[in-house]
N, CA, C and O atoms as a DFTB+ gen file, in Angstrom:
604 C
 N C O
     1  1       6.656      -5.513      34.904
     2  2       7.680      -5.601      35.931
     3  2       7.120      -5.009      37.223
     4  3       6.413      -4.006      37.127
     5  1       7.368      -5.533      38.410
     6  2       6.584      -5.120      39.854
     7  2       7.130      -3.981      40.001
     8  3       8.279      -4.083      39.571
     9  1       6.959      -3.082      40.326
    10  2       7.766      -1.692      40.887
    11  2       8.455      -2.059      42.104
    12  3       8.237      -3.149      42.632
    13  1       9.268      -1.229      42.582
    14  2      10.063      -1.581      43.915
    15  2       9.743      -0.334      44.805
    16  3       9.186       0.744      44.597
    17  1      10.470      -1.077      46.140
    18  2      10.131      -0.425      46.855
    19  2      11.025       1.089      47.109
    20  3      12.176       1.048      47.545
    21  1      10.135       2.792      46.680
    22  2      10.675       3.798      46.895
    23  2      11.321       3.980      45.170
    24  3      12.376       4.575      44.948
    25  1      10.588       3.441      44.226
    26  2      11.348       3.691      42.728
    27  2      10.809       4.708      42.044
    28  3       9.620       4.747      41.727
    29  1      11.568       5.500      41.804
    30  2      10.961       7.075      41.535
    31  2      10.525       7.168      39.885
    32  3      10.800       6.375      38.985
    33  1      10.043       7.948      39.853
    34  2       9.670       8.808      38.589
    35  2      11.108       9.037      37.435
    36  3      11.504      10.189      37.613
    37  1      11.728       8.529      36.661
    38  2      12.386       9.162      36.207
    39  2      12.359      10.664      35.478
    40  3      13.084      11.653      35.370
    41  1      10.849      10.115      34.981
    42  2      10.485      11.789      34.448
    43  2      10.172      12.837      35.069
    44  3      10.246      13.911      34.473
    45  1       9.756      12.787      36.382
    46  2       9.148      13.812      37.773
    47  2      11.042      14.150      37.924
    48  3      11.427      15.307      37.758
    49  1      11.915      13.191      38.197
    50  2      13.223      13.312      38.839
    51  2      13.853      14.583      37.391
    52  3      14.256      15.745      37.437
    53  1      13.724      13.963      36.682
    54  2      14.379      14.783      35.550
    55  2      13.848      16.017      35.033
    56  3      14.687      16.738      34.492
    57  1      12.558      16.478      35.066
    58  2      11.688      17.639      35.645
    59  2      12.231      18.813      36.522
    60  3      12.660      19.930      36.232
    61  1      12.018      18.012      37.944
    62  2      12.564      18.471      39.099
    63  2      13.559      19.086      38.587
    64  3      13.382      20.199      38.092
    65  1      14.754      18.516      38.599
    66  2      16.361      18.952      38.345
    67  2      16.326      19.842      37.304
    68  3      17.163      20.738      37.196
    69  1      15.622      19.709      36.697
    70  2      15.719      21.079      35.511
    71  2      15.226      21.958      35.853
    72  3      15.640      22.957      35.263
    73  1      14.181      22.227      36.857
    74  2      13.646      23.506      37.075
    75  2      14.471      23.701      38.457
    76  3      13.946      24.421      39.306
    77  1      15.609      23.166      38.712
    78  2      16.051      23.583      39.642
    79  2      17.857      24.104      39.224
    80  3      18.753      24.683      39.837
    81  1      17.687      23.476      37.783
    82  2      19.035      23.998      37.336
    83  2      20.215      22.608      37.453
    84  3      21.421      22.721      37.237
    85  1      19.664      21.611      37.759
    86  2      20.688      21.075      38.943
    87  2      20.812      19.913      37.486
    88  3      19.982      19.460      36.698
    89  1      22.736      19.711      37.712
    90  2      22.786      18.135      36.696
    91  2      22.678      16.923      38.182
    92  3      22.403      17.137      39.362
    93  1      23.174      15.146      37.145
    94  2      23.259      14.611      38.167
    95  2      24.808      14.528      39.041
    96  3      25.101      13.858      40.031
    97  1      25.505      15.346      38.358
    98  2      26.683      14.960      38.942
    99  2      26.624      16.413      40.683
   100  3      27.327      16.402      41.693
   101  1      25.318      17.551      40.216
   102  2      24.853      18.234      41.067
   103  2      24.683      17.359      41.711
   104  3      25.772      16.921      42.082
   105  1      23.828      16.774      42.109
   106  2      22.866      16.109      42.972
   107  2      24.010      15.039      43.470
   108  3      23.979      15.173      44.694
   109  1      24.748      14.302      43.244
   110  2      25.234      13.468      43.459
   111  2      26.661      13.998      44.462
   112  3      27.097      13.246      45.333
   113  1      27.061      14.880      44.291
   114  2      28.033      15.985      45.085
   115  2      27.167      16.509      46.407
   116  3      27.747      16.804      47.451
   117  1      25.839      16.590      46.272
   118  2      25.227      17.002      47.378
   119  2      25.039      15.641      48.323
   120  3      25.105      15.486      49.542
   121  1      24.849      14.978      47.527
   122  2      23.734      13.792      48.365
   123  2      25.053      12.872      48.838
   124  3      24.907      12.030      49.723
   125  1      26.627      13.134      48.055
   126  2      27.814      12.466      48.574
   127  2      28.005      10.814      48.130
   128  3      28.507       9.843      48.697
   129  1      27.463      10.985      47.068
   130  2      27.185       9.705      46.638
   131  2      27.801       9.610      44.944
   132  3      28.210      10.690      44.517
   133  1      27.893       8.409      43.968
   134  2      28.596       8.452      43.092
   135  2      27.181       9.188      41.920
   136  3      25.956       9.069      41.892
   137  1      27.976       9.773      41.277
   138  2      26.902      10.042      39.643
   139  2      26.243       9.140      39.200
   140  3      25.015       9.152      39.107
   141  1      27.087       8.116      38.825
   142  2      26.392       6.445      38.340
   143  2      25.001       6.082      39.250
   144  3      23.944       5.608      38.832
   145  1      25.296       6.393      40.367
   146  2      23.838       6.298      41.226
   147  2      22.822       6.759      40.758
   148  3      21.844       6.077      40.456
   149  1      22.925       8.195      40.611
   150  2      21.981       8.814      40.128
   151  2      21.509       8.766      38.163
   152  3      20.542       9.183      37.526
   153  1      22.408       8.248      37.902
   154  2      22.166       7.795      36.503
   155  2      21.258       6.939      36.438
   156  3      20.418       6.867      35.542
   157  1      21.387       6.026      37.652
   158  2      20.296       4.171      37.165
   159  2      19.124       4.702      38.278
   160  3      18.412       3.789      38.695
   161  1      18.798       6.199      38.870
   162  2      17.642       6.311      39.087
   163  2      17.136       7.101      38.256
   164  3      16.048       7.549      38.616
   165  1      17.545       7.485      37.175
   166  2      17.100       8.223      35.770
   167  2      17.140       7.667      34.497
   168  3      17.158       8.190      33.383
   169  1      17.152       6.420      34.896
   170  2      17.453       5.498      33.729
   171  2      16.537       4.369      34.633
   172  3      16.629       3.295      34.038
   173  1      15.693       4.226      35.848
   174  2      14.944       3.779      36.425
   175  2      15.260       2.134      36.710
   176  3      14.513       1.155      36.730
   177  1      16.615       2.282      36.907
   178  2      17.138       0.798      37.001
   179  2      17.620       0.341      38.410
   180  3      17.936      -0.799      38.752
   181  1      17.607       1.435      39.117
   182  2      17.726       1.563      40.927
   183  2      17.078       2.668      41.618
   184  3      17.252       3.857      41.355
   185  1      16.249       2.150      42.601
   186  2      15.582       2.924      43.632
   187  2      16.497       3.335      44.417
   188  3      17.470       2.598      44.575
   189  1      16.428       4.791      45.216
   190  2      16.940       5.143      46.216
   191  2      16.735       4.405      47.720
   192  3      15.751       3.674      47.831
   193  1      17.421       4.530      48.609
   194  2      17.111       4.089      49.669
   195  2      16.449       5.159      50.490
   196  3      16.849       6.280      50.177
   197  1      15.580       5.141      51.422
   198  2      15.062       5.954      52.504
   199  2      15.436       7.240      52.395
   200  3      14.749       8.072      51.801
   201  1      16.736       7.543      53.054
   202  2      17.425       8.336      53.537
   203  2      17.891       9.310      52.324
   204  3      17.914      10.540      52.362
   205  1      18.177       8.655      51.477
   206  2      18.533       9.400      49.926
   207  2      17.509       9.992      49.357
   208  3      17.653      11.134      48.921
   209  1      16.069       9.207      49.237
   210  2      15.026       9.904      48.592
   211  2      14.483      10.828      49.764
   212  3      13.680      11.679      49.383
   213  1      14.689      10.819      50.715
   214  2      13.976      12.646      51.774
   215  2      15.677      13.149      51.084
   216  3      15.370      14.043      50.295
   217  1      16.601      13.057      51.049
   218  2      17.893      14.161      50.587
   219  2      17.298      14.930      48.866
   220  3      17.181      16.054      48.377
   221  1      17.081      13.598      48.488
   222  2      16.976      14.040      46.998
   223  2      15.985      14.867      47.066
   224  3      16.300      16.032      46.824
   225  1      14.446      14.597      47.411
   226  2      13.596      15.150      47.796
   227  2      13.629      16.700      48.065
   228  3      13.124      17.570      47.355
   229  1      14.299      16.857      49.189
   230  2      14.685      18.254      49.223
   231  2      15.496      19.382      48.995
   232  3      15.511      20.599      49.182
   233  1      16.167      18.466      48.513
   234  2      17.416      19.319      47.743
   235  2      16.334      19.679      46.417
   236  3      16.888      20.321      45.524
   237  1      15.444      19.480      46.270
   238  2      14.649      19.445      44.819
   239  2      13.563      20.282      45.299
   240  3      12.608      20.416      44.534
   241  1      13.535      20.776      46.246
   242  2      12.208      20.874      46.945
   243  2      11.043      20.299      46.655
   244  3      10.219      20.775      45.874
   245  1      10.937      19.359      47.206
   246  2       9.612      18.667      47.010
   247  2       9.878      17.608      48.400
   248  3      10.860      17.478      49.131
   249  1       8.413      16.877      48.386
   250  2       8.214      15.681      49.218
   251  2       8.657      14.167      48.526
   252  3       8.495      13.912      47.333
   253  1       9.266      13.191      49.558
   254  2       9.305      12.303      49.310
   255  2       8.528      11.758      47.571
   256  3       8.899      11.737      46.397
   257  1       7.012      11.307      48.536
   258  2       5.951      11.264      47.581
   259  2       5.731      12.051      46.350
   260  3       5.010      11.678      45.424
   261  1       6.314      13.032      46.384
   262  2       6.075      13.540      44.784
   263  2       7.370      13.112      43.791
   264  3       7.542      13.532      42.647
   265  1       8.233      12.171      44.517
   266  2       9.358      11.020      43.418
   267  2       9.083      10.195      42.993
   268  3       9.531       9.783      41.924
   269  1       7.759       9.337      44.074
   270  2       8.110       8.195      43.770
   271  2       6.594       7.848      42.954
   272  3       5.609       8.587      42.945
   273  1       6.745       6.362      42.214
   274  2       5.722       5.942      41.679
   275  2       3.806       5.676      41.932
   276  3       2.862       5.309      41.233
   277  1       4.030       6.129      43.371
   278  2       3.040       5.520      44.230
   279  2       1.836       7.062      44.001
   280  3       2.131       8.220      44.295
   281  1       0.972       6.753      43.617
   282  2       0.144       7.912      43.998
   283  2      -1.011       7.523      45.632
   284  3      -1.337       6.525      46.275
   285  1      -1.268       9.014      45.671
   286  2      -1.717       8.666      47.392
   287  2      -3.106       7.833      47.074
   288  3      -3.929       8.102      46.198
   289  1      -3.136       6.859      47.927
   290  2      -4.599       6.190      48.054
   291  2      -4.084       4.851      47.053
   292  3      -4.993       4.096      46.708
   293  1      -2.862       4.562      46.633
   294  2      -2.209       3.437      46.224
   295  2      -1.507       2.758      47.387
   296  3      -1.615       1.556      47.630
   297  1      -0.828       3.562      48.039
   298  2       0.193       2.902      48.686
   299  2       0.283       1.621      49.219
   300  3      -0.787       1.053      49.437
   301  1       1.654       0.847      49.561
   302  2       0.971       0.079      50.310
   303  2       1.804       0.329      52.041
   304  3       2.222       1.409      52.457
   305  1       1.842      -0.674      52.599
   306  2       2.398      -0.216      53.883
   307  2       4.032       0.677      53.400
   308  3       4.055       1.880      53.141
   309  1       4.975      -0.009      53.378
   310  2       6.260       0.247      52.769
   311  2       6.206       1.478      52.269
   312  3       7.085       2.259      52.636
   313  1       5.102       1.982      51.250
   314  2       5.383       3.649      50.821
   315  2       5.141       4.560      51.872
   316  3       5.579       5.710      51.838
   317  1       4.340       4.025      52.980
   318  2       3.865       5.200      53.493
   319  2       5.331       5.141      54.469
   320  3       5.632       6.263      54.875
   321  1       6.081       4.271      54.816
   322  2       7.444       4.355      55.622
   323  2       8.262       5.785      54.997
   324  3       8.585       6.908      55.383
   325  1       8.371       4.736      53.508
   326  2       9.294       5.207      52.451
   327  2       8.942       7.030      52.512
   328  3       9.653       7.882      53.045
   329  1       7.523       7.256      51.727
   330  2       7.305       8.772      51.936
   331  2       7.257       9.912      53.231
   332  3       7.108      11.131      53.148
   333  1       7.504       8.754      54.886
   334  2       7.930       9.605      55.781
   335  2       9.726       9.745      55.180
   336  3      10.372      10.790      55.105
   337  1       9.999       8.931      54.970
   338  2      11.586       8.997      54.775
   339  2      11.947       8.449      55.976
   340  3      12.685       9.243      56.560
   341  1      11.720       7.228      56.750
   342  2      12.335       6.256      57.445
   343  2      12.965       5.289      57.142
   344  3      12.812       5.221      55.923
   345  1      13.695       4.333      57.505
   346  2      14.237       2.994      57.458
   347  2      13.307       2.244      58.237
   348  3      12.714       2.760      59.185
   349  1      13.131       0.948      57.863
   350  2      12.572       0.307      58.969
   351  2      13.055       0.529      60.502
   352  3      12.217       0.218      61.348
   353  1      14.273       1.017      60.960
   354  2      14.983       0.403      62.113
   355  2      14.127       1.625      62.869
   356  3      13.770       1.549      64.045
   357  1      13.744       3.239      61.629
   358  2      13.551       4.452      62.280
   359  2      12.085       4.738      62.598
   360  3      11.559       5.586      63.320
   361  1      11.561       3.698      61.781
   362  2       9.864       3.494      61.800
   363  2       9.832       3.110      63.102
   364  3       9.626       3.847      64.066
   365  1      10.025       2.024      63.111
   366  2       9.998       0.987      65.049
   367  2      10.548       1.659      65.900
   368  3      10.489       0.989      66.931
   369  1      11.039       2.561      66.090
   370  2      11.839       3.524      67.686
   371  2      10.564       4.400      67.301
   372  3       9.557       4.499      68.002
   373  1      10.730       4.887      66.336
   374  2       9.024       5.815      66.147
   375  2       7.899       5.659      66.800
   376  3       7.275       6.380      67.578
   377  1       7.638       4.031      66.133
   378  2       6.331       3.394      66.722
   379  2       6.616       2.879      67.964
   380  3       6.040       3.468      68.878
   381  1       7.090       2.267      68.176
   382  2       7.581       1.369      69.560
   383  2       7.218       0.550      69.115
   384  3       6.026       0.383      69.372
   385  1       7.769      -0.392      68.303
   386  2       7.528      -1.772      68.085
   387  2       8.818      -2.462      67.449
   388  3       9.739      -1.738      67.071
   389  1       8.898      -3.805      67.329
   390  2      10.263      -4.015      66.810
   391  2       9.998      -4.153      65.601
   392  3       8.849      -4.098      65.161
   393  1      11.398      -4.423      64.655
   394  2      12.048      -4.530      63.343
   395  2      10.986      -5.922      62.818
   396  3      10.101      -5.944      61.963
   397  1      11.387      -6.760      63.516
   398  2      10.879      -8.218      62.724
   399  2       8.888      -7.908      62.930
   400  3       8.294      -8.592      62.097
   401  1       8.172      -7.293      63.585
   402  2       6.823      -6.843      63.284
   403  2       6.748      -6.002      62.279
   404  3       5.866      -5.962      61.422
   405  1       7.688      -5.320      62.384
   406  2       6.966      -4.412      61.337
   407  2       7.346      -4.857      59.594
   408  3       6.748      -4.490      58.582
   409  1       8.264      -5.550      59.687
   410  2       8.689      -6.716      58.154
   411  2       7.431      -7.383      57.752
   412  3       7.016      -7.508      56.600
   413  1       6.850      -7.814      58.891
   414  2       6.100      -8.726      58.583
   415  2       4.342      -8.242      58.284
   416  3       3.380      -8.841      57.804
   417  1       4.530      -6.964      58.803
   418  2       3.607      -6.411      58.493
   419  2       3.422      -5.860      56.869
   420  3       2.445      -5.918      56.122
   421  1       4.802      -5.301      56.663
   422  2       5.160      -4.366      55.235
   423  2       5.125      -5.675      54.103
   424  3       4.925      -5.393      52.922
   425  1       5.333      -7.158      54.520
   426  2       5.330      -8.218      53.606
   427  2       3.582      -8.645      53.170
   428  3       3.321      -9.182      52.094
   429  1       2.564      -8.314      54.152
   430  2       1.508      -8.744      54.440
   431  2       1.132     -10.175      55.038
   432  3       0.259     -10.927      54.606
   433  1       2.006     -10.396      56.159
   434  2       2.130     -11.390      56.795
   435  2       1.212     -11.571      57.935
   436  3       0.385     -12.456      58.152
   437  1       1.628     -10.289      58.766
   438  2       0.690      -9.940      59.965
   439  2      -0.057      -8.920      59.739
   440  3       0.045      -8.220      58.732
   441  1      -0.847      -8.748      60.623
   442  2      -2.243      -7.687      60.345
   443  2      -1.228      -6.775      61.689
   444  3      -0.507      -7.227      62.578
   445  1      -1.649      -5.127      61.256
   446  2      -1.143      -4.470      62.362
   447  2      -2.520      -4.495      63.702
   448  3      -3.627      -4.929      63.383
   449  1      -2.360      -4.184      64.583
   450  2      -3.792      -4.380      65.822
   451  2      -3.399      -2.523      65.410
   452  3      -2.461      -1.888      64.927
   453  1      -4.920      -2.223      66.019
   454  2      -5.037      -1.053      66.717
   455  2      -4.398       0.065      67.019
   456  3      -4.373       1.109      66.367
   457  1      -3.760      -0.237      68.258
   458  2      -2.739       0.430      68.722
   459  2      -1.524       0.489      67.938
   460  3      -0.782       1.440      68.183
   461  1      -1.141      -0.399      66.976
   462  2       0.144      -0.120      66.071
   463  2       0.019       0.794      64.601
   464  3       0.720       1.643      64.052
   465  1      -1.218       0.147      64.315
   466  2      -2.111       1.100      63.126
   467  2      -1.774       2.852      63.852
   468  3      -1.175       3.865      63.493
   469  1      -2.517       2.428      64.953
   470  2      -2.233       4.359      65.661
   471  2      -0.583       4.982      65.509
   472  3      -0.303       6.144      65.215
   473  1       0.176       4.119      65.732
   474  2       1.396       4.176      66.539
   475  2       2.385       4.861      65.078
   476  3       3.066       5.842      64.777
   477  1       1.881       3.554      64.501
   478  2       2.655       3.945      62.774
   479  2       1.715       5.200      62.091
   480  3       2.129       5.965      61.221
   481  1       1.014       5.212      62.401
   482  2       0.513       6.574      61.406
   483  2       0.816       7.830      62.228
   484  3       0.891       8.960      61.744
   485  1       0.968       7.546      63.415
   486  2       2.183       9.179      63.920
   487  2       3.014       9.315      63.488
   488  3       3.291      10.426      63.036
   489  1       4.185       7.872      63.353
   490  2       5.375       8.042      62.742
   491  2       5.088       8.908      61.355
   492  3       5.436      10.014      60.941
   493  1       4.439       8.044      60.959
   494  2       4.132       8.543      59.141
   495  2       3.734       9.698      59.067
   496  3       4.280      10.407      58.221
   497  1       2.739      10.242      59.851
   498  2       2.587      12.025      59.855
   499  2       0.846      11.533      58.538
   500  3       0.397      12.389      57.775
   501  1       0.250      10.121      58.622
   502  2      -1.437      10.117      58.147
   503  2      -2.069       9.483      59.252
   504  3      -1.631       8.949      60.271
   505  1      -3.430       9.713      58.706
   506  2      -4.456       9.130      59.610
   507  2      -4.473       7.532      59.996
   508  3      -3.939       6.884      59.097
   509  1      -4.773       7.008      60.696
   510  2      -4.468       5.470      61.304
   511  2      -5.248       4.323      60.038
   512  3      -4.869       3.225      59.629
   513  1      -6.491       5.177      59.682
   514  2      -6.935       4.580      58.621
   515  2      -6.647       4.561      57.226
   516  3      -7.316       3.914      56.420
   517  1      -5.609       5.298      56.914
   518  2      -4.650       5.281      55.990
   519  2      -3.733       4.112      56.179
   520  3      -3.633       3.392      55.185
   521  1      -3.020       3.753      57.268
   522  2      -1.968       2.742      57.462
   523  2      -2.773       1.833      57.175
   524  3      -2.497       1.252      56.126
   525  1      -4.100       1.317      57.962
   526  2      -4.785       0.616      57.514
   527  2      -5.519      -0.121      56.601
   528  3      -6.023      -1.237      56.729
   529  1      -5.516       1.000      55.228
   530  2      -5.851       1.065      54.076
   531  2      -4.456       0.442      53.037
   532  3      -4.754       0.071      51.902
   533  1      -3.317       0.377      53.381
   534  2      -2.355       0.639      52.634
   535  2      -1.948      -0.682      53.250
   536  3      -1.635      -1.486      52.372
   537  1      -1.840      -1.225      54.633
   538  2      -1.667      -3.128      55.079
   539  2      -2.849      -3.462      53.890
   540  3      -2.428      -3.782      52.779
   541  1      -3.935      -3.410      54.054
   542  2      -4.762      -4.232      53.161
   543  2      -4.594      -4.082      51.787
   544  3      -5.523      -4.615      51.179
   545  1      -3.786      -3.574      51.083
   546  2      -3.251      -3.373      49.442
   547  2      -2.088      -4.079      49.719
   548  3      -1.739      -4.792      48.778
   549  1      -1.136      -4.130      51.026
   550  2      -0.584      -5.023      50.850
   551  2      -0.251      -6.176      50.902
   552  3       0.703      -6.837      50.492
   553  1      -1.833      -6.490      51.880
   554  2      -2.286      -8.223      52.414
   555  2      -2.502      -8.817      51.088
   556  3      -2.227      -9.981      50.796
   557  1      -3.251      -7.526      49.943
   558  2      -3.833      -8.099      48.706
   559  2      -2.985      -9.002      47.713
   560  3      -3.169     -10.088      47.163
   561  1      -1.810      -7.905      47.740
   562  2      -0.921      -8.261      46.926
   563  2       0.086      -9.395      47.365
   564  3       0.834      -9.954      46.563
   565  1       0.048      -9.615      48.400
   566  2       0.588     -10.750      49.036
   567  2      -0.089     -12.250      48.324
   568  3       0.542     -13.150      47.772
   569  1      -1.489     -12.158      48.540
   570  2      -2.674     -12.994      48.712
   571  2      -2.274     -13.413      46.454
   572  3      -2.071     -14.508      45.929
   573  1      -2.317     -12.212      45.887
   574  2      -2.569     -12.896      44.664
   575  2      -1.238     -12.975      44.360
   576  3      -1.323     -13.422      43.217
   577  1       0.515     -12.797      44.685
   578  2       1.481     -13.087      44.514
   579  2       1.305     -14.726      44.781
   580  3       1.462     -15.341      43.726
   581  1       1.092     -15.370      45.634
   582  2       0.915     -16.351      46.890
   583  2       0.246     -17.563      45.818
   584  3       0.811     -18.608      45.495
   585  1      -1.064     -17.114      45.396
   586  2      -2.092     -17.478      45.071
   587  2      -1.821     -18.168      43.278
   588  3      -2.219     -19.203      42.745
   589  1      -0.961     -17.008      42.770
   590  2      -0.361     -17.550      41.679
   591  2       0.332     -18.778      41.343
   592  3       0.221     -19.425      40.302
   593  1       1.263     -19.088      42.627
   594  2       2.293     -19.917      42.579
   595  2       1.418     -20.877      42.330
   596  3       1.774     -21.534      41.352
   597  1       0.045     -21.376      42.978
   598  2      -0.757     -22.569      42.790
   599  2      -1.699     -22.896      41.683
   600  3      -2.582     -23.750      41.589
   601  1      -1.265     -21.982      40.875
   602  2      -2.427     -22.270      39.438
   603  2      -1.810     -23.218      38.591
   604  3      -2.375     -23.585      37.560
């Protein structure tokens, strides 16, 4: 099954919360959201969105990245959003670029230039050649998703 985008660890999540004392109906009172939520991300049947995994994240103390499935030097564009804890809409006011570039970038559609590689890896808080590294895992995976359909 493909992983999704920002789909955590159930076992890191269920870890976490125990050494923090915390149930999910804890977490779910904090984060203002229903229990059931947090059930089908411990039962690994729904990813958090953005904004929920930096809440969950720190209410747990930890980083983004230490929830989710992605280890560093995997990523592809999308995690490194995901592990700043942006939305797309918060990435692009970040970077200065719009919504529909940067989709098309996170799909492996467009190549980022230069200056956006720079632009997004401030947002993200890595090196430019990291963003760079992480479009081309996801040009890849584009390329043999793509590539399948024609066999």
């Amino acid at each position: 099954m493909p992983r999704r985008a920002g789909q955590i660890s159930p076992t890191t999540l269920r870890a976490a919360m125990s050494r923090r004392g915390v149930s999910a109906d804890d977490i779910a009172a904090h984060l203002d959201i229903s229990p059931n939520t947090v059930h089908s991300w411990l039962d690994g049947t729904r990813a958090p969105s953005a904004p929920l995994l930096v809440g969950l994240a720190r209410a747990l103390g930890l980083r983004p990245a230490d929830l989710t499935l992605v280890s560093e030097g995997e990523e592809r564009l999308h995690d490194l959003r995901l592990h700043a804890g942006l939305l797309q809409q918060e990435a692009c006011e970040a970077a200065g670029l719009r919504q529909p570039q940067l989709s098309k970038m996170e799909r492996g559609v467009s190549a980022p230039r230069e200056e956006l590689c720079n632009a997004l890896a401030a947002a993200y808080g890595v090196p430019p050649a990291r963003v760079l590294e992480a479009w081309n895992r996801t040009r890849n995976d584009r390329r043999r998703q793509s590539g399948a359909k024609f066999i």
